[in-house]
C-alpha positions in Angstrom: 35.4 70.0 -15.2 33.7 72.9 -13.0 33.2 72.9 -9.5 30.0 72.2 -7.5 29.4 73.3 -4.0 28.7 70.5 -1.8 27.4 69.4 2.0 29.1 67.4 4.1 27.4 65.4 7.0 27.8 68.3 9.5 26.3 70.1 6.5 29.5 72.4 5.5 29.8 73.5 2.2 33.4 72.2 0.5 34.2 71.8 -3.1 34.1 68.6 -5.1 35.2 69.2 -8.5 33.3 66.2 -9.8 30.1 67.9 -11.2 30.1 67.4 -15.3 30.4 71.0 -17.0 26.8 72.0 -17.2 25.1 74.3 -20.2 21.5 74.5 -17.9 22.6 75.3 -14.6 21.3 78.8 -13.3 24.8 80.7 -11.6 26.8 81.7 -14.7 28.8 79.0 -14.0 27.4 77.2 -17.3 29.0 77.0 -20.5 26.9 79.6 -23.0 24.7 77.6 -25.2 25.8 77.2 -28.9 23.1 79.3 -30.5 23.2 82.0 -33.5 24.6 84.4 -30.7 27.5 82.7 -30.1 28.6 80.6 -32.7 31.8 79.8 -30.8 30.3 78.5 -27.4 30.9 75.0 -27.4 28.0 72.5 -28.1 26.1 70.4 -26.0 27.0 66.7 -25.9 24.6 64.2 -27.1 24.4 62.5 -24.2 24.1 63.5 -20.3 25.1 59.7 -19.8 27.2 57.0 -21.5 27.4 53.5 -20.7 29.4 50.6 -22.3 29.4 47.0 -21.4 27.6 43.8 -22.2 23.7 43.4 -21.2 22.3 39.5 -21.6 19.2 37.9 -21.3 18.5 37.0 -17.6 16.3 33.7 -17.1 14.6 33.9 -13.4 13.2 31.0 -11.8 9.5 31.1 -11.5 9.6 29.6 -8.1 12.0 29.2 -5.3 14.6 26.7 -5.4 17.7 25.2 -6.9 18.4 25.8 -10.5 18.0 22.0 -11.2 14.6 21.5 -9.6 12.9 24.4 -11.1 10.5 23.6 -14.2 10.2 27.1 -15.9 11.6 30.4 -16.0 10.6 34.0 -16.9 13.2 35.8 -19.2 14.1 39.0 -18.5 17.1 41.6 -19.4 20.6 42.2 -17.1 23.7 43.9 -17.6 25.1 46.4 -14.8 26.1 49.1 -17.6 22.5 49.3 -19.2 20.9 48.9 -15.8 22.2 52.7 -15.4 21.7 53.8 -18.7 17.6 52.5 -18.2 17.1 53.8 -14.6 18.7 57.0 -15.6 16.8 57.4 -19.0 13.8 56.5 -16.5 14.6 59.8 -14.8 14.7 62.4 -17.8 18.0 62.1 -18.5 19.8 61.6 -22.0 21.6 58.0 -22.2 23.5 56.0 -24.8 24.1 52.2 -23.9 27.3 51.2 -26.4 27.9 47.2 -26.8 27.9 44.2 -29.2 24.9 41.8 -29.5 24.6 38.7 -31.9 21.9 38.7 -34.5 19.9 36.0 -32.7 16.7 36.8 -31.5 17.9 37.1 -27.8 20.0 40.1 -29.1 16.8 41.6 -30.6 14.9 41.5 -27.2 18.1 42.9 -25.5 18.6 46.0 -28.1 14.6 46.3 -27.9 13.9 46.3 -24.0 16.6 48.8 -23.5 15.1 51.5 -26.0 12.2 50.8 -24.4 13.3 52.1 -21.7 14.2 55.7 -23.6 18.1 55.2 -24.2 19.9 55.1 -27.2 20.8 52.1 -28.6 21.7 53.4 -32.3 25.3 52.6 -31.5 24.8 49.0 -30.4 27.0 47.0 -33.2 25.5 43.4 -33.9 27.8 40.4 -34.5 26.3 37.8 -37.1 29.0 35.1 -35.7 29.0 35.2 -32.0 25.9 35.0 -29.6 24.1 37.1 -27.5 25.2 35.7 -23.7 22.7 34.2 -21.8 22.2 33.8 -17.9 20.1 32.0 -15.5 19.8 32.8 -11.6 17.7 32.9 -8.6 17.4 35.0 -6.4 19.9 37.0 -4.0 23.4 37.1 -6.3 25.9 38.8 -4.5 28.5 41.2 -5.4 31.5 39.2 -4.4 30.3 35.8 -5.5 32.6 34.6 -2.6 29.6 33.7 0.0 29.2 30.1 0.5 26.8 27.9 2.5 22.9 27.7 2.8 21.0 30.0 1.2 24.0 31.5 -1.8 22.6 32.5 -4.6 23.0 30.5 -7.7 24.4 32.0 -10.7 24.8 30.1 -14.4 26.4 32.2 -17.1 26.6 31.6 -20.8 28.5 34.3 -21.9 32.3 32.8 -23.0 32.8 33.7 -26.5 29.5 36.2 -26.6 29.2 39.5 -29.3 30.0 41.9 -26.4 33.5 39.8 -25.5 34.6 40.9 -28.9 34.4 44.6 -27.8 37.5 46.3 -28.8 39.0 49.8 -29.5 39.5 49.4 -33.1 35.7 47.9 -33.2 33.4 50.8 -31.2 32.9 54.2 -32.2 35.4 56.3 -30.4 33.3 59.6 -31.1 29.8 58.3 -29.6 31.7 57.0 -26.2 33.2 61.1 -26.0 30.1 62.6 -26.9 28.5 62.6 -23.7 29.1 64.7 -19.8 29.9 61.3 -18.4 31.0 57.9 -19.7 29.8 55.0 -16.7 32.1 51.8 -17.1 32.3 48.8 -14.6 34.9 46.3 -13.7 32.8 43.6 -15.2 33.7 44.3 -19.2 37.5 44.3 -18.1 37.0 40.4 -17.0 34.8 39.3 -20.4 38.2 39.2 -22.5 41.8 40.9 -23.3 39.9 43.1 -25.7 37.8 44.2 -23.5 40.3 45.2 -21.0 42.1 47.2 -23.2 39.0 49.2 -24.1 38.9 49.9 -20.7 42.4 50.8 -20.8 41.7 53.3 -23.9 39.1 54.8 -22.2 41.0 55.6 -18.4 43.5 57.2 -19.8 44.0 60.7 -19.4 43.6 62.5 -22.7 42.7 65.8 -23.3 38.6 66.4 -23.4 38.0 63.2 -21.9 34.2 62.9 -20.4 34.2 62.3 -16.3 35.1 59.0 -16.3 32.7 56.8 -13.4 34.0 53.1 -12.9 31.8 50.6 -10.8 34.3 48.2 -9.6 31.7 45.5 -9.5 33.9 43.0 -8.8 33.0 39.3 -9.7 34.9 36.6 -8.3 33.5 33.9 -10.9 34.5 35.8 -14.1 38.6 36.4 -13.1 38.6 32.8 -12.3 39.5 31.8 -16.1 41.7 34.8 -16.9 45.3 34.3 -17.0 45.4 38.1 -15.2 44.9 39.2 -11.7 41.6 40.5 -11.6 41.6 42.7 -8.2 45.3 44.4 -9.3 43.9 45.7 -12.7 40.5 46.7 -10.9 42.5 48.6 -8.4 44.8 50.3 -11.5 41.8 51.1 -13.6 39.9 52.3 -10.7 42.6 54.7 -10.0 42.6 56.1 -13.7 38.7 57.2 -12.9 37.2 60.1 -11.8 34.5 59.2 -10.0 34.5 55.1 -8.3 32.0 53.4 -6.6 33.2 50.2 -4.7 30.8 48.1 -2.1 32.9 47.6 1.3 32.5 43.8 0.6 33.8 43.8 -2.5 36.7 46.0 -1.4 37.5 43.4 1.9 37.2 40.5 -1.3 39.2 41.5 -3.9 41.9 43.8 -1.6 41.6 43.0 1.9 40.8 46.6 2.4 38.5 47.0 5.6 36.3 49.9 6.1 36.2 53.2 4.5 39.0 55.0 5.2 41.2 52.0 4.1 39.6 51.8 0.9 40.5 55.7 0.5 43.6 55.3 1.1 44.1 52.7 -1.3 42.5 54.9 -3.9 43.7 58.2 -3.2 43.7 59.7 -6.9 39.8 59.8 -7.9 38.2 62.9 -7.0 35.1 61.3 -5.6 35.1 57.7 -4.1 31.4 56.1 -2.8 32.1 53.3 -0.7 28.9 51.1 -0.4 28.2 49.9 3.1 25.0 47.8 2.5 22.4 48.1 5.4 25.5 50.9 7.4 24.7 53.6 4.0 27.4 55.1 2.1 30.6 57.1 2.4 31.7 59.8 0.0 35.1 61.3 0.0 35.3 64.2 -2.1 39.1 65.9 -2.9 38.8 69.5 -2.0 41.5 72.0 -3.9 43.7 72.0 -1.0 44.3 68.1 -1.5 42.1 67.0 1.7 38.9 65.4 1.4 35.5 65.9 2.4 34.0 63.4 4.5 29.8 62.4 3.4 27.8 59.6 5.2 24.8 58.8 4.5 22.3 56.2 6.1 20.8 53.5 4.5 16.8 53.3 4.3 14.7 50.4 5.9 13.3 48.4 2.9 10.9 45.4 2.4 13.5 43.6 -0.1 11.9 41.3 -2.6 15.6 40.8 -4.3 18.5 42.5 -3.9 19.9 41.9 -7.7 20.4 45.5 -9.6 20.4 47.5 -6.0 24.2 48.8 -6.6 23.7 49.7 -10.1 20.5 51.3 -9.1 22.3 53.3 -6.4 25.0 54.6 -9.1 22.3 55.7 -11.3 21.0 57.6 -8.4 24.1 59.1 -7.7 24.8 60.1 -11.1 21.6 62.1 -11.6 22.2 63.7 -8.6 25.8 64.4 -9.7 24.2 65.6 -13.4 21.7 68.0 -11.3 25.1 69.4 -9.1 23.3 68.9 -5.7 25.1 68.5 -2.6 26.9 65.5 -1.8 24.4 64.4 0.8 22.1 64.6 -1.4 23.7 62.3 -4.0 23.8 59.8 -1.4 20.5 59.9 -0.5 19.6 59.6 -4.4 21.2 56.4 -4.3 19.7 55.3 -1.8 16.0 56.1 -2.6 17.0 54.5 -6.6 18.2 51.5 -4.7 15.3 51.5 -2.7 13.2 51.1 -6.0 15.6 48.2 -7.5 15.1 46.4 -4.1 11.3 46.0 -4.0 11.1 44.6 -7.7 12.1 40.9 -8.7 13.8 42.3 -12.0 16.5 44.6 -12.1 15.5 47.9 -12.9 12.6 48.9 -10.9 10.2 51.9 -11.8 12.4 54.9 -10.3 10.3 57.6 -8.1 9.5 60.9 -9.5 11.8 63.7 -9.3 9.9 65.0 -7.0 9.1 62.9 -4.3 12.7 61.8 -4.8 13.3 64.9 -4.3 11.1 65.9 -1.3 12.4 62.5 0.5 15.9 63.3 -0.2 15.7 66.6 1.5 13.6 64.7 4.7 15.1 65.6 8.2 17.4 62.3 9.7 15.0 61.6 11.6 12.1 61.5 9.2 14.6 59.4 6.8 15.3 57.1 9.6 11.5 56.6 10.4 11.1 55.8 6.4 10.3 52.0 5.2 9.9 51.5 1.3 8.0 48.6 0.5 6.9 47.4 -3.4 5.3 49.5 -5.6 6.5 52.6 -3.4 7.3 54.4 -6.8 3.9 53.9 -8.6 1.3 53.9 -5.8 1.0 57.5 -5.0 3.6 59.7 -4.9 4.3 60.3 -1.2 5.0 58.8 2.1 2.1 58.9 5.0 3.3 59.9 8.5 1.7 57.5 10.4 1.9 59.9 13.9 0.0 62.4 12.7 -2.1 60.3 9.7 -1.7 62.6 6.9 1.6 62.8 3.9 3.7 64.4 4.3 3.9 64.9 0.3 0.4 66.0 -0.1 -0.8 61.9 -1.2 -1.5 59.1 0.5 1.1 56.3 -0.7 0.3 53.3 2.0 3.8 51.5 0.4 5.5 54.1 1.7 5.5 54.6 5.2 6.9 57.1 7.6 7.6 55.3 11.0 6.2 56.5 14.5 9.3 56.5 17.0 
């Protein structure tokens, strides 16, 4: 892996070493492209992204209420894995979404709606014995599963015994999960089955050539409940393994009784870049200089008009990741997350229409207090492509975007 130079809050450079070798980045830092000219530069991988893990067919209420009193659904498409590979693709970047799907029709609309999106699905095995899994929700499902009382989100999987909980080493296609500058996986795909877990295993492991390995710990309380394992000790160990983790405090206080930042860190002192998730506080980075200290990066959160908060924290690892494939600063990546987060929260589905580069771009590099003043509200990606400063009543991008406001003091 190179090196990428990196901001901290205070805005001093340090050094990450997380950014994925790069064969387009100005600097001479870049590998040299494989061309007649050099026939032994190595070649670029076929994919800037690769994610593996199970995607189902999502069935959302058409109107509020309990699972039992609503009358009709709308069917959709969720699975945390090809949420990134979709936003990402979204974004200009190259993504490959491996997994297993039945031959039903529900694997069809699965396989279909994420091409559609522009990522690769050619290595998507089909199983003609076991299903695609299924799941119905409303709105508001959680990260922990563990909140209780009025108002928790009601979840309904279908999934036990499902194409994708057949994943195994011996089954996928080792070269297609290598071929690529970073290989995404979440703690989800380690709960489906044993198999599972030990492709998960396979792929942690250090081995020479091995892709930057990104782990979402995504840790659900509901799926470990069957397993004969401990879920939270084998997230921690394969979390550990990875190079780059992303854990939501919540989920770190329910699965490890880890509270705050700092004790998440040092919990999981070996990946070279951990984002902690802090919901409406932002997001902490800790970044492992050379000298074995870290580098410290928080970043505040944006005011949003939330129509449902399912897909926000894969959203926010897709945002991170392209940030992380472009080597910008730390802050920056943050704020990426953020603003793809943003996007995910003012849509009902999971995957919402991400912002241009651009004006993610241009809102990314907005002074604190110009972010702070920000509030994202739906269709902020599509209407326009700018927010309006509402003391002065012009953009401040050059187009009026009246979903996306810029906040007098």
């Amino acid at each position: 892996m190179t090196t990428s130079s990196n901001v901290s809050a205070d805005g001093n450079d340090a050094t990450d070493g997380t950014a994925p070798a790069r064969d387009d980045a100005p600097g001479g830092t870049a590998p040299a492209r494989n061309d007649a000219a050099d026939a032994t530069a190595p070649a670029r991988p076929g994919a800037d992204v690769v994610c593996l893990g199970e995607t189902m067919v999502t069935f959302m209420p058409t109107r509020p209420g309990r699972l039992a009193d609503v009358p009709s659904f709308e069917r959709g498409v969720g699975g945390a894995e090809s949420n990134v590979a979709c936003a990402l693709a979204r974004t200009g970047h190259r993504t490959r979404w491996i997994s297993r799907l039945g031959t039903d029709g529900f694997g069809d609309h699965v396989r279909d709606a994420v091409a559609a999106c522009g990522v690769d699905v050619s290595h998507v095995q089909r199983d003609p014995v076991r299903p695609t899994g299924v799941y119905f929700r409303t709105a508001g499902e959680r990260a922990t599963g563990t909140e209780t009382g009025a108002g928790e989100a009601e979840v309904a999987y279908y999934r036990a015994g499902s194409a994708a909980s057949a994943m195994s080493p011996e089954l996928l296609d080792a070269d297609a999960l290598r071929d690529t500058r970073v290989l995404h996986l979440t703690g989800i795909t380690a709960a489906l089955s044993d198999s599972c877990l030990d492709v998960l295993r396979a792929l942690t492991a250090p081995a020479p050539g091995r892709p930057l390995v990104s782990f979402d710990v995504n840790y659900r309380v509901g799926l470990w409940r069957d397993r004969t394992v401990r879920g939270p000790e084998l997230l921690l160990d394969l979390a550990r393994r990875c190079d780059l983790v992303f854990v939501g405090e919540d989920e770190a206080a329910a699965a490890w009784d880890l509270h705050g930042p700092d004790a998440v860190r040092d919990a999981l002192p070996e990946p070279a870049v951990l984002v902690v998730k802090q919901g409406a506080d932002g997001a902490t980075t800790y970044a492992r200089r050379t000298d074995g200290t870290d580098t410290v990066t928080h970043a505040p959160a944006l005011t949003v008009d939330v129509v449902a908060p399912v897909g926000a924290g894969d959203a926010f690892a897709a945002g991170f990741l392209s940030a992380t494939l472009r080597d910008l600063p730390l802050f920056a990546r943050l704020r990426h997350g953020h603003l793809m987060a943003a996007a995910s929260l003012t849509v009902p589905g999971d995957v919402g229409p991400p912002p241009s580069r651009d004006l993610a771009d241009h809102l990314a590099g907005l002074d604190p207090a110009a972010w702070g003043r920000l509030r994202l509200g739906p269709g902020w990606t599509t209407d326009g492509d700018a927010p309006t400063d509402r003391s002065s009543d012009t953009t401040s991008h050059g187009v009026h975007n009246p979903r996306v406001e810029v906040r007098t003091p």
